[in-house]
RODO-2510 file (C-alpha; in nm, 4 decimals, decimal comma):
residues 404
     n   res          X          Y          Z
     1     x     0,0000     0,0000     0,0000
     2     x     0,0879     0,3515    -0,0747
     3     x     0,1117     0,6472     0,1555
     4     x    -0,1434     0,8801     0,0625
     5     x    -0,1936     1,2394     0,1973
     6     x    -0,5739     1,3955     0,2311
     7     x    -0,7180     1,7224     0,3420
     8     x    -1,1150     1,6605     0,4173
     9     x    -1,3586     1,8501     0,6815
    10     x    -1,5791     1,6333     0,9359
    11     x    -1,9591     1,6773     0,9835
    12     x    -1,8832     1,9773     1,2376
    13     x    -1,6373     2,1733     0,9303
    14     x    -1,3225     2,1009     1,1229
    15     x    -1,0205     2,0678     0,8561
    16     x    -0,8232     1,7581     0,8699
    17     x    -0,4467     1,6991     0,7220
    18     x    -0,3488     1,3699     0,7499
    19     x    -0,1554     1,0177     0,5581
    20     x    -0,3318     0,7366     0,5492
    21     x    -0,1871     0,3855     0,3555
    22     x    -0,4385     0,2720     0,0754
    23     x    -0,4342     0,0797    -0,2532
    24     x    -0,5586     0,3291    -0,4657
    25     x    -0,7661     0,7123    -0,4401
    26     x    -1,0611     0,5475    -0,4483
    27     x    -1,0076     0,3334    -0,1790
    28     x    -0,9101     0,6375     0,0170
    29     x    -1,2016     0,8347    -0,0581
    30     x    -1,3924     0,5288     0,0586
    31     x    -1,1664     0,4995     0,3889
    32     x    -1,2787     0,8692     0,4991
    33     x    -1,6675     0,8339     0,3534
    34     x    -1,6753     0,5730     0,5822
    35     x    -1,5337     0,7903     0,8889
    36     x    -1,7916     1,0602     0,8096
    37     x    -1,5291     1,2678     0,6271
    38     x    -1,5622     1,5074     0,3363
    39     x    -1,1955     1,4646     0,0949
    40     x    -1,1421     1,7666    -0,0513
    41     x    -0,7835     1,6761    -0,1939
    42     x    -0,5855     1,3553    -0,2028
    43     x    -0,2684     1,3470    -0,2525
    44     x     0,0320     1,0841    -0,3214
    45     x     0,3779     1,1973    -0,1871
    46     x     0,6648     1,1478    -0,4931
    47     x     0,9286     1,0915    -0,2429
    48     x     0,9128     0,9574     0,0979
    49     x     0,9962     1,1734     0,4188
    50     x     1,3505     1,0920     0,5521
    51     x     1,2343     1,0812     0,8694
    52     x     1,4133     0,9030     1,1941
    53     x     1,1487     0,6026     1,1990
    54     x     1,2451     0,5542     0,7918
    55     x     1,5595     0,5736     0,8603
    56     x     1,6200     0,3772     1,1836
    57     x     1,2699     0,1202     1,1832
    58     x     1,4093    -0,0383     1,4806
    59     x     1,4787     0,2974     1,6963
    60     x     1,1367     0,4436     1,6770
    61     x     0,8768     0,2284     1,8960
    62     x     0,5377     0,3160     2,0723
    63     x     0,5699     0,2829     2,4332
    64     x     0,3823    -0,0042     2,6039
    65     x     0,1858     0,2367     2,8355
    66     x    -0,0024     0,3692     2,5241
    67     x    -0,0594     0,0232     2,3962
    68     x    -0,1917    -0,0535     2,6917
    69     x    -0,4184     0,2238     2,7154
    70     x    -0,5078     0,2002     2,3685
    71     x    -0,6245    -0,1332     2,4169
    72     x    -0,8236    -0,0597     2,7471
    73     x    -1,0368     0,1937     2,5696
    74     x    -1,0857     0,0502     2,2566
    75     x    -1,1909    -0,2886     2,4750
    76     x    -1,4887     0,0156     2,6069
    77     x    -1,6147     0,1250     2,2820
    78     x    -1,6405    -0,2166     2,1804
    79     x    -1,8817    -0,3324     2,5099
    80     x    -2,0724    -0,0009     2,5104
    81     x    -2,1231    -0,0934     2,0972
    82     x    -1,9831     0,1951     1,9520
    83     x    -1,8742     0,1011     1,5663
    84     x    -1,5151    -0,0257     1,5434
    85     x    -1,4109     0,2501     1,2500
    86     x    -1,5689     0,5255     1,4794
    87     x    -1,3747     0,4223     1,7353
    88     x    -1,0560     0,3327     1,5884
    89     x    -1,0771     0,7174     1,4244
    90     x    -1,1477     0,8912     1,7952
    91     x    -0,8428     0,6405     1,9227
    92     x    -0,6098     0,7625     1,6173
    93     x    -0,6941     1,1776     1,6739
    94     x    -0,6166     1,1308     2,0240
    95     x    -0,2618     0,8773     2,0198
    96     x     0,0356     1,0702     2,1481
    97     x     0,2646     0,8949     1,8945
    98     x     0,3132     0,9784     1,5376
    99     x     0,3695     0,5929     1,4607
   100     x     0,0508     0,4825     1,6571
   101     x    -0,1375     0,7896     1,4463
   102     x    -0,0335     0,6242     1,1373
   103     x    -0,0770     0,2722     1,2357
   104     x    -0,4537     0,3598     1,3168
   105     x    -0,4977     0,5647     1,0200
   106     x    -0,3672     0,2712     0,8259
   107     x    -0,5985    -0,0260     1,0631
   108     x    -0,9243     0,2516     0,9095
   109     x    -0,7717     0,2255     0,5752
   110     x    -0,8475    -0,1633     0,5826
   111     x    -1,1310    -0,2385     0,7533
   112     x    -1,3021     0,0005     0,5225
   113     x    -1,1894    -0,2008     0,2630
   114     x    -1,3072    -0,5113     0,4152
   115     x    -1,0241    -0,6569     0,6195
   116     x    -1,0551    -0,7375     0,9545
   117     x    -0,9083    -0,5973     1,3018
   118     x    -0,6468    -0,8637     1,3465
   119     x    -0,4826    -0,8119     1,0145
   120     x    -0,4538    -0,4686     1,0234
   121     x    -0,2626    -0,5208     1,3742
   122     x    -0,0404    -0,7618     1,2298
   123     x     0,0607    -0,5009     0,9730
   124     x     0,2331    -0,3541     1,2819
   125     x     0,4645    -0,6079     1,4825
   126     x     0,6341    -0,3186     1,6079
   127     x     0,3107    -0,2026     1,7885
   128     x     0,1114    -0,5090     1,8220
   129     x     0,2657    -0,8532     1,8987
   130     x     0,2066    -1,2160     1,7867
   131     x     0,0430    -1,3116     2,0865
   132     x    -0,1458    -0,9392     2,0173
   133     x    -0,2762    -1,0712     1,7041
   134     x    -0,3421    -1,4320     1,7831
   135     x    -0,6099    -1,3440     2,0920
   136     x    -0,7421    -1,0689     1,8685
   137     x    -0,8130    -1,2777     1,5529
   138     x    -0,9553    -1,5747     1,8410
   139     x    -1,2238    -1,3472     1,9345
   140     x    -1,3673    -1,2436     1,6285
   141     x    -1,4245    -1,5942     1,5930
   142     x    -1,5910    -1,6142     1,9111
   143     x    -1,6830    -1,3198     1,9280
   144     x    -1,6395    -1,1998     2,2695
   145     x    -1,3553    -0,9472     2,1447
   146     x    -1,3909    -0,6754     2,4839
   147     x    -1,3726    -0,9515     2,6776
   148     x    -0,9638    -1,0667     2,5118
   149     x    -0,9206    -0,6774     2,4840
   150     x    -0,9545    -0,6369     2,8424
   151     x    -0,7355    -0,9472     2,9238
   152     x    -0,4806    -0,8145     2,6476
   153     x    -0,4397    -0,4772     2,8804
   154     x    -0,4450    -0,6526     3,1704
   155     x    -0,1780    -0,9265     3,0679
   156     x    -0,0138    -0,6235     2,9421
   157     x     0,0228    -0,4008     3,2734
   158     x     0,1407    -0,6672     3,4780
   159     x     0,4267    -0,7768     3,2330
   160     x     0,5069    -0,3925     3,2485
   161     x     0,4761    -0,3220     3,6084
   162     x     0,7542    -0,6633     3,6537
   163     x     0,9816    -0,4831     3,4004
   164     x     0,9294    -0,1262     3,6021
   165     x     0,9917    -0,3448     3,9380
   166     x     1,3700    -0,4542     3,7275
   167     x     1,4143    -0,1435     3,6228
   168     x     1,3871     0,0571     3,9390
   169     x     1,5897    -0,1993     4,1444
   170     x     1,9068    -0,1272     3,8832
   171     x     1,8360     0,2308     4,0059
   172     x     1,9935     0,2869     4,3365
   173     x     2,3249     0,0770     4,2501
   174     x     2,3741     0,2648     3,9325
   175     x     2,3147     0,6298     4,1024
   176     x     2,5607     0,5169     4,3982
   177     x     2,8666     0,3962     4,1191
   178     x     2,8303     0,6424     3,9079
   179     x     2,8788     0,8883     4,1860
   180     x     3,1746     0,6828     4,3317
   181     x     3,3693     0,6955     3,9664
   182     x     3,3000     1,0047     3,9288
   183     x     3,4355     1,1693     4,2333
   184     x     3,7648     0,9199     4,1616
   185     x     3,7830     1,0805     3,8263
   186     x     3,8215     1,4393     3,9817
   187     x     4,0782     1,2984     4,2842
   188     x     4,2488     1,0787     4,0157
   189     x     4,2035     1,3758     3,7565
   190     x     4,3140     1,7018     3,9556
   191     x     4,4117     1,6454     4,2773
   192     x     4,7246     1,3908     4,2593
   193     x     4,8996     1,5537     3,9790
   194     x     4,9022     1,8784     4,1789
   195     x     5,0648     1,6249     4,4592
   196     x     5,2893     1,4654     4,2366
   197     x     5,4527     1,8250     4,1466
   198     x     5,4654     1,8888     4,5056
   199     x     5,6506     1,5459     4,5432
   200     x     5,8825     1,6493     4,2017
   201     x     5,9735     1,9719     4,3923
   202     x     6,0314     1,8700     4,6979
   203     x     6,2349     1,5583     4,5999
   204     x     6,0604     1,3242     4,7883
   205     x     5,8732     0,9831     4,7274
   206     x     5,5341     0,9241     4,7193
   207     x     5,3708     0,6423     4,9162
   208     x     5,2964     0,3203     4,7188
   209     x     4,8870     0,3734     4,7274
   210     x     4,9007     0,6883     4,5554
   211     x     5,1463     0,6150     4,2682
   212     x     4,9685     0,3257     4,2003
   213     x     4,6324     0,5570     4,1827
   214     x     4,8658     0,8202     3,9908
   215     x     5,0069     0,5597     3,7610
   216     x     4,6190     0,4638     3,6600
   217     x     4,4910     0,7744     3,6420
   218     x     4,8448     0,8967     3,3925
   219     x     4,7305     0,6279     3,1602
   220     x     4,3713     0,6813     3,1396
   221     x     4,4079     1,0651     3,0736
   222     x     4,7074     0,9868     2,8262
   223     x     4,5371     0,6899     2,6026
   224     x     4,1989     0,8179     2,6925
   225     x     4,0922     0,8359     2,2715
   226     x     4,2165     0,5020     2,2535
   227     x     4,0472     0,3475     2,5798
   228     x     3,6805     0,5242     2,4312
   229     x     3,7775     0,3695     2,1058
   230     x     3,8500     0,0244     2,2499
   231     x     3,5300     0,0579     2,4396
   232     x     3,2987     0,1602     2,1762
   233     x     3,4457    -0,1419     1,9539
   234     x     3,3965    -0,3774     2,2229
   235     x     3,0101    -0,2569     2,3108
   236     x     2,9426    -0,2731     1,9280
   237     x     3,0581    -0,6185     1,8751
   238     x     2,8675    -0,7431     2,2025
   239     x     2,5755    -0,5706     2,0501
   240     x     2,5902    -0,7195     1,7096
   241     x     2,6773    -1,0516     1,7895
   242     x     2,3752    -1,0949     2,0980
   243     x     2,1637    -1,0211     1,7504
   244     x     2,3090    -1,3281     1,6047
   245     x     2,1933    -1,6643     1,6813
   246     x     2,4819    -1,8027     1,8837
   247     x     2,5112    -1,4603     2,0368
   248     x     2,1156    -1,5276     2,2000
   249     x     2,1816    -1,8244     2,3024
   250     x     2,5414    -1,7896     2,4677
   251     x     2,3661    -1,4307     2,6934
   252     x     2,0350    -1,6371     2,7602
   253     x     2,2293    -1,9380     2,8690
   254     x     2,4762    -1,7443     3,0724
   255     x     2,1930    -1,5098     3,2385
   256     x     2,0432    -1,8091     3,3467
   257     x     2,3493    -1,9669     3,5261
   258     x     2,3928    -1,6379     3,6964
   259     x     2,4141    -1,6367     4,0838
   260     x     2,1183    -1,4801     4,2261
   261     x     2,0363    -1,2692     3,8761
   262     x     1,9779    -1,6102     3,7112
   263     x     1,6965    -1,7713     3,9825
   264     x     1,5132    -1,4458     3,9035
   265     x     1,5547    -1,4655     3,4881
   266     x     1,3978    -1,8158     3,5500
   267     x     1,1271    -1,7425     3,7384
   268     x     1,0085    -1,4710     3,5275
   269     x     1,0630    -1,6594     3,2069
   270     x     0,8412    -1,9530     3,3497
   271     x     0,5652    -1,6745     3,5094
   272     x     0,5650    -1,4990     3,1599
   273     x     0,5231    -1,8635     2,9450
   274     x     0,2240    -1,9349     3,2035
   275     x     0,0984    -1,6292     3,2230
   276     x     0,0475    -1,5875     2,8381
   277     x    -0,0450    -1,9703     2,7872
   278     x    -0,3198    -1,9040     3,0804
   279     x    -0,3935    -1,5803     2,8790
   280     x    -0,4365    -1,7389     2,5803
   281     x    -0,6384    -2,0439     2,7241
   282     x    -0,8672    -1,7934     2,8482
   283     x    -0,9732    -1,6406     2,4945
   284     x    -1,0045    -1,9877     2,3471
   285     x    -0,7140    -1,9792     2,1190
   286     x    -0,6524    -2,3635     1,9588
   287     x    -0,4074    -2,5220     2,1663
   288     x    -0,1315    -2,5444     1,8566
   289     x    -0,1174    -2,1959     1,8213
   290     x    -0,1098    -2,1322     2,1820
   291     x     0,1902    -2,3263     2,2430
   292     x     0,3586    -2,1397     1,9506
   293     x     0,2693    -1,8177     2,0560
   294     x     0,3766    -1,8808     2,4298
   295     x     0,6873    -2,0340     2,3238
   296     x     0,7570    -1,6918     2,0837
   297     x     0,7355    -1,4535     2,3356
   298     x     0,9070    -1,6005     2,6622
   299     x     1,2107    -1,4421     2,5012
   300     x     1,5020    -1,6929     2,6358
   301     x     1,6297    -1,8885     2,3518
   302     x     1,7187    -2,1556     2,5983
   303     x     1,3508    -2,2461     2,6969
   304     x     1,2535    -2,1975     2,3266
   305     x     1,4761    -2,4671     2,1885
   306     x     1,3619    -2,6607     2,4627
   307     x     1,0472    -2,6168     2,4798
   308     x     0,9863    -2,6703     2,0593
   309     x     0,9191    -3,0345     2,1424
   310     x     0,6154    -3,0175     2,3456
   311     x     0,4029    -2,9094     2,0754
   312     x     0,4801    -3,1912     1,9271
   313     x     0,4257    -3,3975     2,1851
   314     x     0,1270    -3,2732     2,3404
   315     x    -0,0527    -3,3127     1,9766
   316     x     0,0135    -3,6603     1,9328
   317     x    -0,2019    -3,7259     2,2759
   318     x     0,1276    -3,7673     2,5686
   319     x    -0,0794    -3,4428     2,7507
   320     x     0,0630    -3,1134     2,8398
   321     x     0,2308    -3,2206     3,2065
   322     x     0,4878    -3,4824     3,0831
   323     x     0,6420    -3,3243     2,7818
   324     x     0,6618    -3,0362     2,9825
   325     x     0,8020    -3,1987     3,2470
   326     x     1,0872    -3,3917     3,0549
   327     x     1,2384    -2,9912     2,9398
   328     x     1,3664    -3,0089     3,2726
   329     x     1,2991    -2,5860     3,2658
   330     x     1,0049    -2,6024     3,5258
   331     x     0,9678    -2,6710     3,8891
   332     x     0,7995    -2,9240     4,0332
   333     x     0,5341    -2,7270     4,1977
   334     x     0,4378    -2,6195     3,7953
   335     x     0,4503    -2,9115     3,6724
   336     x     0,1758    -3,0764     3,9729
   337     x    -0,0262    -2,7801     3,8959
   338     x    -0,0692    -2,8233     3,5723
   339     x    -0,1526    -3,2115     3,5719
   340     x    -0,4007    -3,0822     3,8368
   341     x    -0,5714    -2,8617     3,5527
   342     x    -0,5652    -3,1382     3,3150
   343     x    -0,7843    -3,4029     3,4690
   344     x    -1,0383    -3,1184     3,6661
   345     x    -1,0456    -2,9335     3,3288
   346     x    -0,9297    -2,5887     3,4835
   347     x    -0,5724    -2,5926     3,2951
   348     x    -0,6637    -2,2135     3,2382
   349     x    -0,7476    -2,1038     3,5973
   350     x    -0,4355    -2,3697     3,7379
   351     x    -0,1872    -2,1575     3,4657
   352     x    -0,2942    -1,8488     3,6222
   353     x    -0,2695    -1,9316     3,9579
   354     x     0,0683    -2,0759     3,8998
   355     x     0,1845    -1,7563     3,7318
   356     x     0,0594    -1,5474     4,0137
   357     x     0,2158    -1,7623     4,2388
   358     x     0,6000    -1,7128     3,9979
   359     x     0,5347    -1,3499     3,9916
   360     x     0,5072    -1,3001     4,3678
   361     x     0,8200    -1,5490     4,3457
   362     x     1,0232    -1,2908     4,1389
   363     x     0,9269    -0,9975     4,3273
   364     x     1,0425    -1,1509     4,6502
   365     x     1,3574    -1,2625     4,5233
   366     x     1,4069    -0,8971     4,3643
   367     x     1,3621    -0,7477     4,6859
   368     x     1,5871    -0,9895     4,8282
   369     x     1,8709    -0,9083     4,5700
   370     x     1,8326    -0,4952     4,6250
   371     x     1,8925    -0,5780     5,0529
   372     x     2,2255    -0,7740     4,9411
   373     x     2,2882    -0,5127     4,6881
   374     x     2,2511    -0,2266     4,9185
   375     x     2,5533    -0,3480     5,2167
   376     x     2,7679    -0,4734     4,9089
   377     x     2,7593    -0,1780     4,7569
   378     x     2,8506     0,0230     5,0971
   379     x     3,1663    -0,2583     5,0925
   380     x     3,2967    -0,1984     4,7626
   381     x     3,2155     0,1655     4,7659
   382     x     3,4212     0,2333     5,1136
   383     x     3,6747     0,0504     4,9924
   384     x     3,7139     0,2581     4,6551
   385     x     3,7095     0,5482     4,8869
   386     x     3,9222     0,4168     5,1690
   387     x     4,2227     0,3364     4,9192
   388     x     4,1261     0,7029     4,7694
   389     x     4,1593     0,8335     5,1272
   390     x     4,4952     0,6526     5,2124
   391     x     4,6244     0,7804     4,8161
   392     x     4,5398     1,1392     4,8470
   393     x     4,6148     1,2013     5,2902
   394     x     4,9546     0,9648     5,3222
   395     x     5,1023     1,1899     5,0887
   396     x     5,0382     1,4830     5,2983
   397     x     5,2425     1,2838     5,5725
   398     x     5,5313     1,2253     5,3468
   399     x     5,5491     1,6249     5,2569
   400     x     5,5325     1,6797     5,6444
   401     x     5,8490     1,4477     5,7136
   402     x     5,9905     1,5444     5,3752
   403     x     6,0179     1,9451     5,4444
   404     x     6,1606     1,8663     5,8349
***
């Protein structure tokens, strides 16, 4: 589809400038008909915008908050019976995002050509995911789509408020090092050369600490292009080869054997595959594609490869508990659970409950890993500033004896 730009008026006169995508004019003009809006010139750019989302794709994103509230709301217009273009149009005028704008404007585009809600998401993979699509495209079947819209957001706000939980615990730790190097880079910086010419003058040594610290700091500030260089190479590389295959699998494996770090990576990837199989269970997606679309989006390449087999497995009539149970990925209390679910026929409601359980499981554990952060940190940080301490007032000591 093409890129089209329009200028119409609604029913109340207000002027509208906008791009939608759309096969053809015509099918534009029918697009905006449809929305109630008068095209009053239609217009196909001859070369596209060099803008930062053409140019970078994988850069520009819509944040998960306004998915999520984009999802809540539309999930309302849909109970109270409101008309899916109508409210996909209000939704678009009032997105914060230029991408979400356009994604909308191109969702209108399609259904007013026929298409239906699911594949216009999945035209977006960027905004909407697989598992997105999947519970969408389930309930138009079934049709019980503000019901799945409703779970979506709420699936949705939980997996965010977890990441918000890992991202404020990296908070404190990173504020309290950053600080730490940075008053050694002003020490190391300014305030030992300015000894070391004392020292030079005076003809005296300097105590072992504080050359040492002098010695560093020399080098740094002398081969500091080269060390940024060096850096920048090395972040690059560790950048562009975690993209690669063997680069997913060598981080995922080695996150997982991490002490401490690595019990909480494992408990969230198991909440998150229960959590979205439960999810998915729920909206009465067929079990195949559930246990593709829960296997997609656990995001540990470990568990994936793992986990490919019980498809498989389950299909040809072994059950969901024992292929599960042979990956070797899940504890035992997940694994009981779940052959609970199968023979009362509450798999759904057992998948939940054992995800609730996992998440209460990682946010324990994450609280637990902040209180040994917090006294380690106070370790290694009083020791950066006790050898500081000894390098910058032992000299003073040494001038003292050196000028008597």
């Amino acid at each position: 589809m093409a890129q089209y730009r329009y200028v119409a008026y609604d029913r109340s006169g207000q002027r509208l400038a906008q791009v939608i995508a759309a096969g053809s004019v015509e099918q534009v003009k029918a697009a905006l008909w449809e929305q109630g809006l008068y095209p009053v010139q239609i217009t196909k750019p001859i070369i596209p915008l060099l803008t930062l989302e053409a140019m970078f794709p994988s850069v520009v994103r819509v944040k998960r908050t306004e998915v999520i509230i984009f999802t809540r709301q539309l999930a309302t217009f849909v109970r109270v019976g409101m008309p899916m273009l109508e409210g996909l149009a209000v939704l678009r005028d009032q997105a914060s995002s230029k991408l979400m704008k356009r994604a909308l404007g191109d969702m209108i585009a399609d259904l007013s050509t026929g298409a239906s809600l699911s594949a216009g998401m999945a035209r977006f993979p960027r905004i909407f995911s697989r598992l997105y699509v999947d519970m969408v495209r389930s309930a138009e079947v079934s049709g019980n789509l503000d019901d799945v819209l409703r779970q979506l957001a709420s699936y949705m706000s939980r997996d965010e408020s977890a990441l918000r939980k890992v991202r404020n615990a990296m908070i404190y730790p990173a504020i309290v090092l950053s600080l730490a190097l940075g008053v050694i880079s002003v020490l190391v910086g300014f305030v030992l050369p300015a000894f070391a010419r004392l020292f030079s003058d005076f003809r005296a040594t300097m105590p072992l600490p504080t050359r040492i610290l002098l010695a560093v700091g020399l080098f740094c500030r002398d081969h500091m292009f080269a060390i940024f260089a060096i850096g920048a190479v090395v972040i690059v590389g560790t950048i562009l080869f975690a993209q690669t295959n063997r680069g997913r699998d060598t981080f995922d494996s080695l996150l997982l054997r991490a002490p401490v770090l690595g019990v909480i990576i494992r408990f969230s990837v198991v909440e998150r595959y229960l959590r979205t199989l439960g999810t998915l269970a729920k909206a009465g997606v067929p079990i195949a594609q559930m246990l593709d679309t829960a296997n997609r989006s656990i995001g540990n390449t470990v568990f994936s490869k793992r986990l490919a087999s019980v498809r498989d497995d389950m299909l040809s009539g072994e059950g969901f508990a024992v292929p599960l149970e042979r990956t070797r990925l899940f504890p035992r209390l997940v694994i009981q659970m779940i052959k609970v679910g199968e023979e009362s026929g509450s798999l759904d409601a057992n998948l939940e409950e054992a995800a609730d359980h996992y998440a209460e499981e990682v946010d324990y554990r994450l609280k637990q890993m902040i209180a040994m952060m917090e006294p380690a940190l106070v370790i290694v940080v009083g020791a950066m500033v006790g050898f500081i301490a000894v390098s910058v007032i032992a000299p003073m000591y040494s001038l003292v004896h050196a000028v008597h």
